[in-house]
Residue frames as a rotation matrix with the C-alpha (Angstrom) as fourth column:
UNK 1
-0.332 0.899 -0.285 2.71
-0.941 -0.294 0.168 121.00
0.067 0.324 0.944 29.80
UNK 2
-0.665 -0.193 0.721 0.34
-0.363 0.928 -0.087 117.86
-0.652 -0.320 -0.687 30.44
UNK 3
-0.935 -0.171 -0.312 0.19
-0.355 0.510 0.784 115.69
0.025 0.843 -0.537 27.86
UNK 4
-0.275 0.930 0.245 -3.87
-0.772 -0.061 -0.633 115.72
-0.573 -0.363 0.734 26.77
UNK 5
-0.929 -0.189 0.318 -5.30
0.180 0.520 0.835 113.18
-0.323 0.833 -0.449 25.04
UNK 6
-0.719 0.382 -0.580 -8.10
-0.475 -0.880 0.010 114.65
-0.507 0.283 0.814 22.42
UNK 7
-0.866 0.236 -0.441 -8.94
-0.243 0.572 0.783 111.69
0.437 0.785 -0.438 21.15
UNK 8
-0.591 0.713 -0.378 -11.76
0.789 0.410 -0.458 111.50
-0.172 -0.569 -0.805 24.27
UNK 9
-0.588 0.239 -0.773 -12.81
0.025 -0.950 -0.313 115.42
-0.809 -0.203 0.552 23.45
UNK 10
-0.200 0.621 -0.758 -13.45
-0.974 -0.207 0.087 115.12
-0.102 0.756 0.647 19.71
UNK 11
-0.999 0.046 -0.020 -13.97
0.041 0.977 0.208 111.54
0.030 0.207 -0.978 19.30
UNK 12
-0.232 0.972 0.034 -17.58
0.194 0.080 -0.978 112.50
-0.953 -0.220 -0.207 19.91
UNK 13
0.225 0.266 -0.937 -17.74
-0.703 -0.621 -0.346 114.83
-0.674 0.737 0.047 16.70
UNK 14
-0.541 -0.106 -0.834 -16.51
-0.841 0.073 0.536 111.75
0.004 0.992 -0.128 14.40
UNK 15
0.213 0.651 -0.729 -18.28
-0.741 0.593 0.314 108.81
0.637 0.473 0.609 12.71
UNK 16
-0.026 -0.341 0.940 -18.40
-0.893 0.430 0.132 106.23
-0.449 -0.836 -0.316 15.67
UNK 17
0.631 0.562 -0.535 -17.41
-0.581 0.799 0.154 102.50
0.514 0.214 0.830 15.16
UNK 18
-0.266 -0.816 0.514 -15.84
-0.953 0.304 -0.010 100.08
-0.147 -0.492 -0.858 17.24
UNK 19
0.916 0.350 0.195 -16.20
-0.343 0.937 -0.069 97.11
-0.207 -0.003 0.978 15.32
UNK 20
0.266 -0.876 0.403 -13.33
-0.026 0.412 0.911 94.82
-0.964 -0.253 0.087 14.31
UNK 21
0.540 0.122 0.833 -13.66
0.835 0.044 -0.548 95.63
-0.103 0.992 -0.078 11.03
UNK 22
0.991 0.123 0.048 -13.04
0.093 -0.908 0.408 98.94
0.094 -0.400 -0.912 12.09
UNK 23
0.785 -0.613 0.089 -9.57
-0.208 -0.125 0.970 98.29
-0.584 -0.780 -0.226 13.04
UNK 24
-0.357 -0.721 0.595 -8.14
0.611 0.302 0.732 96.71
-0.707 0.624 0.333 10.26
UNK 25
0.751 -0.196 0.631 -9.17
0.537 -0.376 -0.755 99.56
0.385 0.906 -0.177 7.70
UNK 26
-0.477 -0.622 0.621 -6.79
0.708 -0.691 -0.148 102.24
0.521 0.369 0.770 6.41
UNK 27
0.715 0.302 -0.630 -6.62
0.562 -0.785 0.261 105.65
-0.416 -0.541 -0.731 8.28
UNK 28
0.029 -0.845 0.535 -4.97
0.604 -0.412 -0.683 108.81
0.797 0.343 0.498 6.66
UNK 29
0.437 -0.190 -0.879 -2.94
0.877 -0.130 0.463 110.86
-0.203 -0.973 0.109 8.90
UNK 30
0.241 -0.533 0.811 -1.23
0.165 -0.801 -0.576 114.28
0.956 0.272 -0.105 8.93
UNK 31
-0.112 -0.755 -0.646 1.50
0.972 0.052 -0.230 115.51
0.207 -0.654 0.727 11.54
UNK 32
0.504 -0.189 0.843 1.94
-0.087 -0.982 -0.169 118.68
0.860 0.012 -0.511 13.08
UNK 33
-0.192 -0.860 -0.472 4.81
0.643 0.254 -0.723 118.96
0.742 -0.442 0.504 15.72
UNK 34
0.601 0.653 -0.462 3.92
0.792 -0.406 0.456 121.27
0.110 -0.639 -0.761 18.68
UNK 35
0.473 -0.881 0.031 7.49
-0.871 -0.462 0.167 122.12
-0.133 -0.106 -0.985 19.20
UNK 36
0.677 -0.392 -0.624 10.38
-0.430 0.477 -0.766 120.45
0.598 0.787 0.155 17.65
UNK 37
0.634 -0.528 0.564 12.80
-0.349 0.456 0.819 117.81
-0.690 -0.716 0.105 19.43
UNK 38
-0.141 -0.742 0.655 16.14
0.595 0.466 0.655 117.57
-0.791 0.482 0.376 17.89
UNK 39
-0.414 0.017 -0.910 16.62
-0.477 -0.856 0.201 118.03
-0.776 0.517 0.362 14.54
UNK 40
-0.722 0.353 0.595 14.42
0.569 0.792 0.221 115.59
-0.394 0.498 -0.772 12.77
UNK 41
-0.501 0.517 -0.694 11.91
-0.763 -0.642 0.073 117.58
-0.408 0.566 0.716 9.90
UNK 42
0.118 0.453 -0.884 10.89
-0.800 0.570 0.185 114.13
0.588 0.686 0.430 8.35
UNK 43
-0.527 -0.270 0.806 10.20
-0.567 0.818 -0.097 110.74
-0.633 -0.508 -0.585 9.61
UNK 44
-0.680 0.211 -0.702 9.54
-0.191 0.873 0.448 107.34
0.708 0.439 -0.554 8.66
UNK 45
0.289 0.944 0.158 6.00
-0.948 0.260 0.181 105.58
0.130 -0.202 0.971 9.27
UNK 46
-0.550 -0.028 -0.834 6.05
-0.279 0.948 0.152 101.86
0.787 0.316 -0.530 10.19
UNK 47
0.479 0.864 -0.154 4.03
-0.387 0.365 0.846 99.58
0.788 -0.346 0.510 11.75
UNK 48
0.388 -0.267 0.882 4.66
-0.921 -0.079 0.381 98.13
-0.032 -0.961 -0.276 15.04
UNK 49
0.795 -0.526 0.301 6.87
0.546 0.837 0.021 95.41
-0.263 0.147 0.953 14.07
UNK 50
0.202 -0.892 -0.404 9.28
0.158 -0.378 0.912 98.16
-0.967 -0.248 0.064 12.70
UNK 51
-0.540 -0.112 0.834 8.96
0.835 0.051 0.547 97.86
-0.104 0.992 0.066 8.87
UNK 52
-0.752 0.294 -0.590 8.24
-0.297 -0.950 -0.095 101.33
-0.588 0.103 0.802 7.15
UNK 53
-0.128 0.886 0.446 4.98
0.439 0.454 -0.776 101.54
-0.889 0.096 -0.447 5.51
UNK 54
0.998 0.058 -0.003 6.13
0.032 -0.593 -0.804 103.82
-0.049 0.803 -0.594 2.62
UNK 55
0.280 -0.948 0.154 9.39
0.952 0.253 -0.173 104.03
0.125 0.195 0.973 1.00
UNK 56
-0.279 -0.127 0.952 9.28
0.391 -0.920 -0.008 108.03
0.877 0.370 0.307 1.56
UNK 57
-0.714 0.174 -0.678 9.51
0.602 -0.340 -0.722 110.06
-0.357 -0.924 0.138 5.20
UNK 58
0.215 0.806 0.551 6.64
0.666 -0.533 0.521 112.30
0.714 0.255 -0.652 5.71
UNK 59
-0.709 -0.065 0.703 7.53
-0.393 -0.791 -0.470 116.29
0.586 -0.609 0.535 7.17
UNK 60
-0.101 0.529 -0.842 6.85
0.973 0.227 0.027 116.57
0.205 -0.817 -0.538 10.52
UNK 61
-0.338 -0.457 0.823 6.25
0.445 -0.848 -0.288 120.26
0.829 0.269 0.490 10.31
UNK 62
-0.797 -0.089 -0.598 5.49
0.604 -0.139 -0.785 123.01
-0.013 -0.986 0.164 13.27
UNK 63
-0.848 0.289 -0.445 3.53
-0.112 -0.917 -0.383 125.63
-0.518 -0.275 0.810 11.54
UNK 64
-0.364 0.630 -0.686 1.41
-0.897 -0.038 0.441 123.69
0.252 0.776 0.579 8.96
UNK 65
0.670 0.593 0.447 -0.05
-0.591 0.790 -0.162 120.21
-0.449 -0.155 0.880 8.19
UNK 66
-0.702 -0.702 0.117 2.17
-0.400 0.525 0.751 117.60
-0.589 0.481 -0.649 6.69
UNK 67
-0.512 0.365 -0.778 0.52
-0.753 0.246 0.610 116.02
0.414 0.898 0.149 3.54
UNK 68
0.381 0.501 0.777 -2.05
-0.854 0.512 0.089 113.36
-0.353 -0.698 0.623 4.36
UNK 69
-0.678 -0.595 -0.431 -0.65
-0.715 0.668 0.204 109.89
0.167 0.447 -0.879 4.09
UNK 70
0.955 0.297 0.017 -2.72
-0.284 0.895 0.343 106.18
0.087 -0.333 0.939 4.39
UNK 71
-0.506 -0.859 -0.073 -1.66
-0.796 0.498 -0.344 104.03
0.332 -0.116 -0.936 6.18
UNK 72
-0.099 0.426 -0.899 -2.59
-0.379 0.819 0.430 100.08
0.920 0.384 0.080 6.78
UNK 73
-0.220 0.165 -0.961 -2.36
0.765 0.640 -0.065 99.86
0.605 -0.750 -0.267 10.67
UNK 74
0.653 0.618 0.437 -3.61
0.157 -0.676 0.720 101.37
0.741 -0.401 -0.539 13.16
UNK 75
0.731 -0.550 -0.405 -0.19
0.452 -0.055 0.890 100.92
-0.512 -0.833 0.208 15.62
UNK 76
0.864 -0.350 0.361 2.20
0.150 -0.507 -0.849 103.35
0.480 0.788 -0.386 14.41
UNK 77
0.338 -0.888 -0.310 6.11
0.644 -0.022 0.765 103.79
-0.686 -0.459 0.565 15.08
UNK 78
0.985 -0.083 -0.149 8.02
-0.109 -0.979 -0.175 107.04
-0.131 0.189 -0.973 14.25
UNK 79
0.126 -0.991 -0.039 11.82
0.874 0.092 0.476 106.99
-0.469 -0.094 0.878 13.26
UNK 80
0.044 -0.492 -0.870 14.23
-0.646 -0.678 0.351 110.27
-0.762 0.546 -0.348 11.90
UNK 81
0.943 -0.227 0.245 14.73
0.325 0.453 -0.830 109.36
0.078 0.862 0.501 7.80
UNK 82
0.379 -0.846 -0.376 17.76
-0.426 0.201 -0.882 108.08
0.821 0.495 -0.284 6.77
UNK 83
-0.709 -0.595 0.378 18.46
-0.634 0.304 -0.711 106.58
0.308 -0.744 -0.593 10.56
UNK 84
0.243 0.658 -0.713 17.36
0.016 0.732 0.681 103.31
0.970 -0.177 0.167 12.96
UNK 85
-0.859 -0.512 -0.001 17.78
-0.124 0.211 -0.970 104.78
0.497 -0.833 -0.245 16.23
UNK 86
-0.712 0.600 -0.364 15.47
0.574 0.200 -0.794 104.32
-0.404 -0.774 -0.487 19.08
UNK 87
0.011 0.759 0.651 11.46
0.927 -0.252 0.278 105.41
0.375 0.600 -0.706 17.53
UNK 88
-0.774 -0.027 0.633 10.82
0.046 -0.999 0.015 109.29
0.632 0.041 0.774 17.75
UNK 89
-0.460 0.804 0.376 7.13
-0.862 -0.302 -0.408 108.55
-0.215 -0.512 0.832 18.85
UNK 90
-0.907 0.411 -0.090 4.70
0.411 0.911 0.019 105.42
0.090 -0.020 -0.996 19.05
UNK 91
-0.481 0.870 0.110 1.06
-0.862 -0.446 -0.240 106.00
-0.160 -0.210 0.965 18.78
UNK 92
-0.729 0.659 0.186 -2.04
0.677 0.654 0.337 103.34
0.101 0.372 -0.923 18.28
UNK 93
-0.884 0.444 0.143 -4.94
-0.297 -0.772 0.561 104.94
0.360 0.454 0.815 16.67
UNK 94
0.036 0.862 0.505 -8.78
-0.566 0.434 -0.701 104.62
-0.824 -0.261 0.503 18.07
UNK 95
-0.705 0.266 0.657 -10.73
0.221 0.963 -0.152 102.11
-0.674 0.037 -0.738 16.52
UNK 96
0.431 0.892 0.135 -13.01
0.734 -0.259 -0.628 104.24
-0.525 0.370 -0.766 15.60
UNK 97
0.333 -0.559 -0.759 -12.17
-0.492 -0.790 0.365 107.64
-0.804 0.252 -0.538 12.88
UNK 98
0.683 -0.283 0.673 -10.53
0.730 0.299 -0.615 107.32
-0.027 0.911 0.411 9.26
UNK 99
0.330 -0.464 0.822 -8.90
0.300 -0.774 -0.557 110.90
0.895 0.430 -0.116 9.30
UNK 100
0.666 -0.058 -0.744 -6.51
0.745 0.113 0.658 112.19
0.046 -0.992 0.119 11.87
UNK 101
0.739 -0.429 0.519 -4.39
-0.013 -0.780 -0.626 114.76
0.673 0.456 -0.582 13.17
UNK 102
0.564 -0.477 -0.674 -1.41
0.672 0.740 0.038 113.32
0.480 -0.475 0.738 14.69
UNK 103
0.887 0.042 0.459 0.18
-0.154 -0.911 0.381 116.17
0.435 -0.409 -0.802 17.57
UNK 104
0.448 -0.576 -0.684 3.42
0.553 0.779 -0.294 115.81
0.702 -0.246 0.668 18.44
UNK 105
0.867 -0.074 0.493 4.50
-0.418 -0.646 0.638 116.82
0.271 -0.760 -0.591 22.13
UNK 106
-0.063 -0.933 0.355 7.77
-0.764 -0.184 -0.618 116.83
0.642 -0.310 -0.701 23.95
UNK 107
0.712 0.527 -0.463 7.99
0.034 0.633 0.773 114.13
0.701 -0.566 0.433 26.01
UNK 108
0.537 -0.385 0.751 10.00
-0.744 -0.636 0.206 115.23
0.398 -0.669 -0.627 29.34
UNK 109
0.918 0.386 0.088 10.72
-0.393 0.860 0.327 111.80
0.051 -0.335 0.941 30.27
UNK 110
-0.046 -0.993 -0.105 14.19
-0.936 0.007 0.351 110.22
-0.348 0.115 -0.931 30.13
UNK 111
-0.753 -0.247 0.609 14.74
-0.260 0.963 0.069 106.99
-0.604 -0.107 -0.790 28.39
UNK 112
0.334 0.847 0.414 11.39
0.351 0.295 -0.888 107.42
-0.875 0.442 -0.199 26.64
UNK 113
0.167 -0.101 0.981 10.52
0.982 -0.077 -0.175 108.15
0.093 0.992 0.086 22.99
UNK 114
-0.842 -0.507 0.182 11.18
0.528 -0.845 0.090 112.09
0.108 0.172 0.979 21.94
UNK 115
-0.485 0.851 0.201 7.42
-0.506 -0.460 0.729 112.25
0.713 0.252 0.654 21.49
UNK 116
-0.466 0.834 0.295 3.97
0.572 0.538 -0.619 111.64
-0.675 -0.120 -0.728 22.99
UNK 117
-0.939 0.290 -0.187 1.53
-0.312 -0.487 0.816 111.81
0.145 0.824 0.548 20.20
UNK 118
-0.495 0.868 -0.050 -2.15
-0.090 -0.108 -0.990 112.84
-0.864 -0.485 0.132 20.54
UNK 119
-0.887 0.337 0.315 -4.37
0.395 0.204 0.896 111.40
0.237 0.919 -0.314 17.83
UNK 120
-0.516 0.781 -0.351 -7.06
-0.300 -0.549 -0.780 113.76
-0.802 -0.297 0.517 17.03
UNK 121
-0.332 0.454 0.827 -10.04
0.818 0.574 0.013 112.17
-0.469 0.681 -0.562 14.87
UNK 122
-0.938 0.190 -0.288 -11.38
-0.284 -0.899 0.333 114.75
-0.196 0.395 0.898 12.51
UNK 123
-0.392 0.582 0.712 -15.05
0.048 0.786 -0.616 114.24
-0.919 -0.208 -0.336 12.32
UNK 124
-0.636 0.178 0.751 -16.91
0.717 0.494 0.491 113.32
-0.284 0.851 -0.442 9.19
UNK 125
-0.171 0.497 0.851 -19.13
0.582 -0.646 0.495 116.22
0.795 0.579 -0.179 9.04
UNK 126
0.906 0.315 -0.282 -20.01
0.422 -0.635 0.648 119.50
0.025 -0.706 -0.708 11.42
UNK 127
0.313 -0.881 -0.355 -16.33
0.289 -0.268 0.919 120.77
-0.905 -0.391 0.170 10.96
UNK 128
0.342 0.047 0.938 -16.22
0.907 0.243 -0.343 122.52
-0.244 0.969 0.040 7.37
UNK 129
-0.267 -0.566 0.780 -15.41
0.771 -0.611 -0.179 125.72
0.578 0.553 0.600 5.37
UNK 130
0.084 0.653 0.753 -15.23
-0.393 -0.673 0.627 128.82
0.915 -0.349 0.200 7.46
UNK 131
0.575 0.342 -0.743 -15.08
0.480 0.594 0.646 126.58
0.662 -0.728 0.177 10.85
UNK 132
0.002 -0.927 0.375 -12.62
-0.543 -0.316 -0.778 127.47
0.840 -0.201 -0.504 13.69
UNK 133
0.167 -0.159 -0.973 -11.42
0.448 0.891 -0.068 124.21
0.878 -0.425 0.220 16.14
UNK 134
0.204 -0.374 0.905 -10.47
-0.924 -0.379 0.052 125.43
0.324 -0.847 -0.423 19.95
UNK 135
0.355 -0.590 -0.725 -8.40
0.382 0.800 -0.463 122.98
0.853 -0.112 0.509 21.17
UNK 136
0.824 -0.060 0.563 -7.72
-0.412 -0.746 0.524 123.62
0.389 -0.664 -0.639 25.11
UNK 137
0.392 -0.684 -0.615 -4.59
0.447 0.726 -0.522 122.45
0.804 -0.070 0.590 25.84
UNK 138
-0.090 -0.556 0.826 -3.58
-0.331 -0.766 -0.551 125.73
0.939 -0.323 -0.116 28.56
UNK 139
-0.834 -0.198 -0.515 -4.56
0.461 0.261 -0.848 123.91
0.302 -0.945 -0.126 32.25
UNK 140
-0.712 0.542 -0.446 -7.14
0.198 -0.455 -0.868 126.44
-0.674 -0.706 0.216 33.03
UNK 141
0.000 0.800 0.601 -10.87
0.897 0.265 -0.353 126.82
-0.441 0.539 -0.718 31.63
UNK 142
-0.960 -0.166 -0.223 -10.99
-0.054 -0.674 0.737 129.58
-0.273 0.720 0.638 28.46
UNK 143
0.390 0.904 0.172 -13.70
0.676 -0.154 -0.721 131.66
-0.625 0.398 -0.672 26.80
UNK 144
-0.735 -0.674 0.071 -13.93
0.446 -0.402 0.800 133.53
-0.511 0.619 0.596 23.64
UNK 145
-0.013 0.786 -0.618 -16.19
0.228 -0.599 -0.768 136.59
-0.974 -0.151 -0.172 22.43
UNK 146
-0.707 -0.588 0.392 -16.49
0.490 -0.007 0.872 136.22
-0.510 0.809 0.293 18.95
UNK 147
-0.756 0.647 0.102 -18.59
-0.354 -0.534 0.767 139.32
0.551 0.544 0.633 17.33
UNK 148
-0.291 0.659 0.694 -20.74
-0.920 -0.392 -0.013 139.42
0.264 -0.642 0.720 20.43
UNK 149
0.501 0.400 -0.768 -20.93
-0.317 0.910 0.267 135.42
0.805 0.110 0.583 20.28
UNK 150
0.192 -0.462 0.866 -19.63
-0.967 0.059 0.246 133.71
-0.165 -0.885 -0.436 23.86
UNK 151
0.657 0.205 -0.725 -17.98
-0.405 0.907 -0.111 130.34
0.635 0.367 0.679 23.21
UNK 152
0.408 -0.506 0.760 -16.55
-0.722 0.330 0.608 128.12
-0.558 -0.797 -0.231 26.43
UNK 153
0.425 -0.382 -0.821 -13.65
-0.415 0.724 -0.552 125.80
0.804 0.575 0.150 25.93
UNK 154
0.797 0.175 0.579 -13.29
-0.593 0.037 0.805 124.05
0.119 -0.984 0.133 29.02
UNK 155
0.030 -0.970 -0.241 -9.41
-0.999 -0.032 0.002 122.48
-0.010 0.241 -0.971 29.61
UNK 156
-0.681 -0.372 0.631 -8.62
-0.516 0.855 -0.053 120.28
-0.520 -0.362 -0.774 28.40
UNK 157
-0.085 0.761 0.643 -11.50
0.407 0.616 -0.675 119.87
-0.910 0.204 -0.362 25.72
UNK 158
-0.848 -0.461 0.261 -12.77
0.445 -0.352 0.823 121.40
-0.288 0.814 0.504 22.72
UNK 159
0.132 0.953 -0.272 -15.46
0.279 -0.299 -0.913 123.50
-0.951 0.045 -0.305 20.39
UNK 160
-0.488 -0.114 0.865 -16.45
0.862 0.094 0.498 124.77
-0.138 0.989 0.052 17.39
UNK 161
-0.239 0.459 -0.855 -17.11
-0.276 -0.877 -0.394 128.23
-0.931 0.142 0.337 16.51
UNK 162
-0.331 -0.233 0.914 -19.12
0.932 0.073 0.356 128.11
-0.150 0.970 0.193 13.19
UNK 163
-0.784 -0.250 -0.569 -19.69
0.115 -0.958 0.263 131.48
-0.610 0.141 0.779 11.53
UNK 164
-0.001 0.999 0.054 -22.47
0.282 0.052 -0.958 132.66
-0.960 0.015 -0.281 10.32
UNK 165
0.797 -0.222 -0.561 -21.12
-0.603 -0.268 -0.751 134.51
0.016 0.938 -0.347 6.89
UNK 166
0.911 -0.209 0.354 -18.73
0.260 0.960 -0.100 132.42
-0.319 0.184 0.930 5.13
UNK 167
0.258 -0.578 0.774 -16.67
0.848 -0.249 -0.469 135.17
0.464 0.777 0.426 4.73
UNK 168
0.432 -0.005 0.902 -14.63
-0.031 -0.999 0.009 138.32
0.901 -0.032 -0.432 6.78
UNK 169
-0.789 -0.605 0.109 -13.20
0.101 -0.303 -0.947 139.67
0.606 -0.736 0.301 10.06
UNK 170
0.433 0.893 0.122 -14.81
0.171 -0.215 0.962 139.20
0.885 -0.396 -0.246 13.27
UNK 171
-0.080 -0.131 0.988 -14.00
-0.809 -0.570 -0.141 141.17
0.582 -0.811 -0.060 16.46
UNK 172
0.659 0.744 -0.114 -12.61
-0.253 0.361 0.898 138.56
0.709 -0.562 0.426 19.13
UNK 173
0.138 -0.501 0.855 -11.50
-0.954 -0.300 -0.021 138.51
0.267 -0.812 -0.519 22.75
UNK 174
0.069 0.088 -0.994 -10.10
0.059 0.994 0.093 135.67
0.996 -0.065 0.063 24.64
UNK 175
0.209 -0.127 0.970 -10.63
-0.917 -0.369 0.150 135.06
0.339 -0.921 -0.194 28.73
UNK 176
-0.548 -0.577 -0.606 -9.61
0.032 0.709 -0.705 132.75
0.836 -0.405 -0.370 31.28
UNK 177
0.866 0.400 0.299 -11.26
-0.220 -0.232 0.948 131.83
0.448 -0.887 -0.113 34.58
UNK 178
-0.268 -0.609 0.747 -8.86
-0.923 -0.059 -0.380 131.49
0.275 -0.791 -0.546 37.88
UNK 179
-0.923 -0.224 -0.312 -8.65
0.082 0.679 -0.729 129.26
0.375 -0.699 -0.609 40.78
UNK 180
-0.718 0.694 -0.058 -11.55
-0.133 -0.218 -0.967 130.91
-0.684 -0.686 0.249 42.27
UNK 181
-0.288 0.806 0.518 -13.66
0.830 0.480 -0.284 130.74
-0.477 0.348 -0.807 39.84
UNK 182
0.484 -0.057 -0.873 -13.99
-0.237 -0.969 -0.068 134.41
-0.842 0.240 -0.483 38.61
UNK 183
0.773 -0.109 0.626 -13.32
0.612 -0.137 -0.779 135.58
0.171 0.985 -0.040 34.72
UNK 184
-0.207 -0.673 -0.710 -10.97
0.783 -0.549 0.292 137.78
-0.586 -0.496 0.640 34.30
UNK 185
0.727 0.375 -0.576 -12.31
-0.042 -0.812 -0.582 141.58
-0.686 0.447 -0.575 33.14
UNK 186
0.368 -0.535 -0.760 -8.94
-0.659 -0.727 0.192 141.93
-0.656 0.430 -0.621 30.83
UNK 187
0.998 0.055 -0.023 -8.90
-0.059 0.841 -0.538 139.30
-0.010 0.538 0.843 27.61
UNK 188
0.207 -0.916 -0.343 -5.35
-0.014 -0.353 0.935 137.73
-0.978 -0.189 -0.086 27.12
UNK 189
-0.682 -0.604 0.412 -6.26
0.514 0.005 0.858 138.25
-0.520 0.797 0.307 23.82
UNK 190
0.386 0.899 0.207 -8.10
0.482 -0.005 -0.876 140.36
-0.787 0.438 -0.435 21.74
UNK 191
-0.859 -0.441 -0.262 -8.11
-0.171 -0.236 0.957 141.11
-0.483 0.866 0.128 17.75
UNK 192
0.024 0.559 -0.829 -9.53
-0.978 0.187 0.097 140.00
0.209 0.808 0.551 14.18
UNK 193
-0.519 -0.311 0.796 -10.49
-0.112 0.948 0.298 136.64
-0.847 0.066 -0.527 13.49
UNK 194
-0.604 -0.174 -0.777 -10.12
-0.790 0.001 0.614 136.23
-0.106 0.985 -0.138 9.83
UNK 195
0.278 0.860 0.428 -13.13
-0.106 0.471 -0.876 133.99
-0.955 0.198 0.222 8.36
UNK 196
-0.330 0.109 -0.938 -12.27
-0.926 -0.231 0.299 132.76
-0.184 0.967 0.177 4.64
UNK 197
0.444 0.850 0.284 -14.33
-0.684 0.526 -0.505 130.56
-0.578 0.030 0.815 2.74
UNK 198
0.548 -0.493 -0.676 -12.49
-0.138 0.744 -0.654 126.96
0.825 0.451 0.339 1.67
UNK 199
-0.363 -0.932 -0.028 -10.25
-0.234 0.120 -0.965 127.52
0.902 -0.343 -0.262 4.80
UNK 200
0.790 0.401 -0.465 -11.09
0.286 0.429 0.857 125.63
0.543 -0.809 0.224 8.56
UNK 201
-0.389 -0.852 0.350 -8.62
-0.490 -0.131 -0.862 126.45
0.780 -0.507 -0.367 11.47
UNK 202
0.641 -0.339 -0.689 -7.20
0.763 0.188 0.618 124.63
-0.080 -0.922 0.379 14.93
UNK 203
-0.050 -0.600 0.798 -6.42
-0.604 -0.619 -0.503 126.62
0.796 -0.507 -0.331 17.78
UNK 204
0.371 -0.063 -0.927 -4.69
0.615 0.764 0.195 125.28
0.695 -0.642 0.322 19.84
UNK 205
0.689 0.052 0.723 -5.02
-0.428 -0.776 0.463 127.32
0.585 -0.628 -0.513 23.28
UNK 206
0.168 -0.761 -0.626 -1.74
0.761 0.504 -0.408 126.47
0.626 -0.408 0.664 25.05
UNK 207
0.807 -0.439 -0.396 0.18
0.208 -0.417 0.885 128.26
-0.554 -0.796 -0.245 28.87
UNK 208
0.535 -0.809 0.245 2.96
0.007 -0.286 -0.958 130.37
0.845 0.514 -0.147 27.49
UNK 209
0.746 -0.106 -0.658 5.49
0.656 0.287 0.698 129.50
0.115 -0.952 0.284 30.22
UNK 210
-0.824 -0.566 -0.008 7.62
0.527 -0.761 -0.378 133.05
0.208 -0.315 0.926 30.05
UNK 211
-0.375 0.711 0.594 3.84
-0.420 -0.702 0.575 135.00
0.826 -0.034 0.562 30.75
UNK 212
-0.980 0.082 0.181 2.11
-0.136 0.387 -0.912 132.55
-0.144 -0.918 -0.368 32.31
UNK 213
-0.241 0.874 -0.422 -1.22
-0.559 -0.480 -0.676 133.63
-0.794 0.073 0.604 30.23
UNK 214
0.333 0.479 0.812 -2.81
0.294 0.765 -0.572 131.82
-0.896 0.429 0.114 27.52
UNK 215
-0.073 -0.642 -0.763 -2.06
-0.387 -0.687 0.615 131.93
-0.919 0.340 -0.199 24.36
UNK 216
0.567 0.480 0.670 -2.98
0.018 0.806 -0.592 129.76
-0.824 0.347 0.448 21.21
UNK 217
-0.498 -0.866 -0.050 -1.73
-0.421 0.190 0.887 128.74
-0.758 0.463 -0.459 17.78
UNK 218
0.627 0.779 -0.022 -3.94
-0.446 0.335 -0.830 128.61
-0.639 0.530 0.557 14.75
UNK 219
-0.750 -0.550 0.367 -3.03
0.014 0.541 0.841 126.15
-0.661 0.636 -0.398 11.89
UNK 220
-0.263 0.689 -0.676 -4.93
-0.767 -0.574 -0.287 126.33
-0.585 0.443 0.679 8.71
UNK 221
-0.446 -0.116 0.887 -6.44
0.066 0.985 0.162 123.60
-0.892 0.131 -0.432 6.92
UNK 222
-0.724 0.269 -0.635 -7.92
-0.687 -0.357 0.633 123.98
-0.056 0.894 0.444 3.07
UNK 223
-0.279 0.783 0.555 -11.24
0.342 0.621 -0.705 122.14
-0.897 -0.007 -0.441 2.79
UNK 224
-0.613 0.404 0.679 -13.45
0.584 -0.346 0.734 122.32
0.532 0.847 -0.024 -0.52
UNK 225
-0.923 0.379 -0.063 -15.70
-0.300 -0.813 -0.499 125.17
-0.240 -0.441 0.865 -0.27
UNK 226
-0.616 0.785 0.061 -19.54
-0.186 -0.069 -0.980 124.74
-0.765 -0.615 0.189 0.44
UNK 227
-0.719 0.398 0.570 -21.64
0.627 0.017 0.779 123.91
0.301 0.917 -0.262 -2.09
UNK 228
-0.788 0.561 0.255 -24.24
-0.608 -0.774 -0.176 126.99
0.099 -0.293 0.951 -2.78
């Protein structure tokens, strides 16, 4: 799978600054592992000199968020807890953004880190209770029919489905276009999508490589709920 970086997709959707001020604040972060190299569940945080930034690893889980942590730099290094071998994953955060979601991907490479990690900015407002993220990560351009609603996620980018009721099951299909250009008539997905109020979701639309077909991966996030 090639290795996107989101931070050009949603970076529109958060609070823009690219002063130098900017750089030296605090950003909190949260992990989510795509798929798991090794056997490492926790890691250490340090800055790019190698010193940890917390005396406590932070889960690098697969199916959830890891707790949100601050942290004081914006270059980050990754290690397994309780070892000092060679970093798991290196990242440097935009400039811009306070809140992230730090992806971790396989990195095929030899000799390199285990990871390549995709900082996604969360943005500061337009992304709330009730939301649902698309996150194209599959190679080819996706659509999705939600309760008669038609939302494109072109590859390699992103959208936002918000829902009108704040609350329930809506009826939705997912397609794909081809090489040629042409939809395809038969969704490789279609079902419920579950709407509850306090809860946002990322899907991430990803290339199952035993099908070939798309496929995605929602992750819930808890948000306060709307004020009436």
């Amino acid at each position: 799978m090639k290795f996107l970086s989101l931070f050009r997709v949603l970076g529109v959707l958060a609070c823009a600054s690219t002063s130098l001020h900017a750089q030296s604040e605090s950003a909190t972060i949260r992990l989510l592992a795509f798929s798991r190299v090794g056997d490492a569940r926790e890691v250490m945080v340090a800055g790019a000199d190698g010193k940890p930034l917390h005396d406590k690893p932070l889960a690098l889980p697969t199916e959830q968020l890891s707790p949100p942590l601050s942290v004081g730099s914006r270059a980050l290094v990754f290690q397994a807890a309780g070892t000092t071998p060679a970093p798991l994953a290196k990242v440097e955060l935009p400039a811009s953004g306070k809140d992230f979601i730090l992806v971790f991907f396989p990195d095929p490479k030899e000799g390199q880190a285990a990871y390549k990690v995709d900082p996604v900015p969360m943005p500061e407002g337009g992304f709330g209770s009730g939301d649902q993220a698309f996150v194209n990560y599959s190679g080819s351009n996706v659509a999705f029919v939600i309760a008669g609603e038609k939302l494109q996620v072109p590859m390699g980018k992103s959208a936002i489905y918000h829902s009108k009721k704040t609350e329930g099951t809506r009826s939705m299909a997912g397609y794909q276009q081809g090489k040629d250009g042409k939809w395809s008539q038969t969704p490789f997905y279609s079902s419920r999508l579950i709407v509850q109020e306090g809860v946002r979701n990322f899907i991430l639309v990803v290339r199952d490589p035993k099908t070939g077909a798309p496929d995605f991966r929602g992750i819930a996030d808890f948000v306060e709920k709307a004020a009436p």
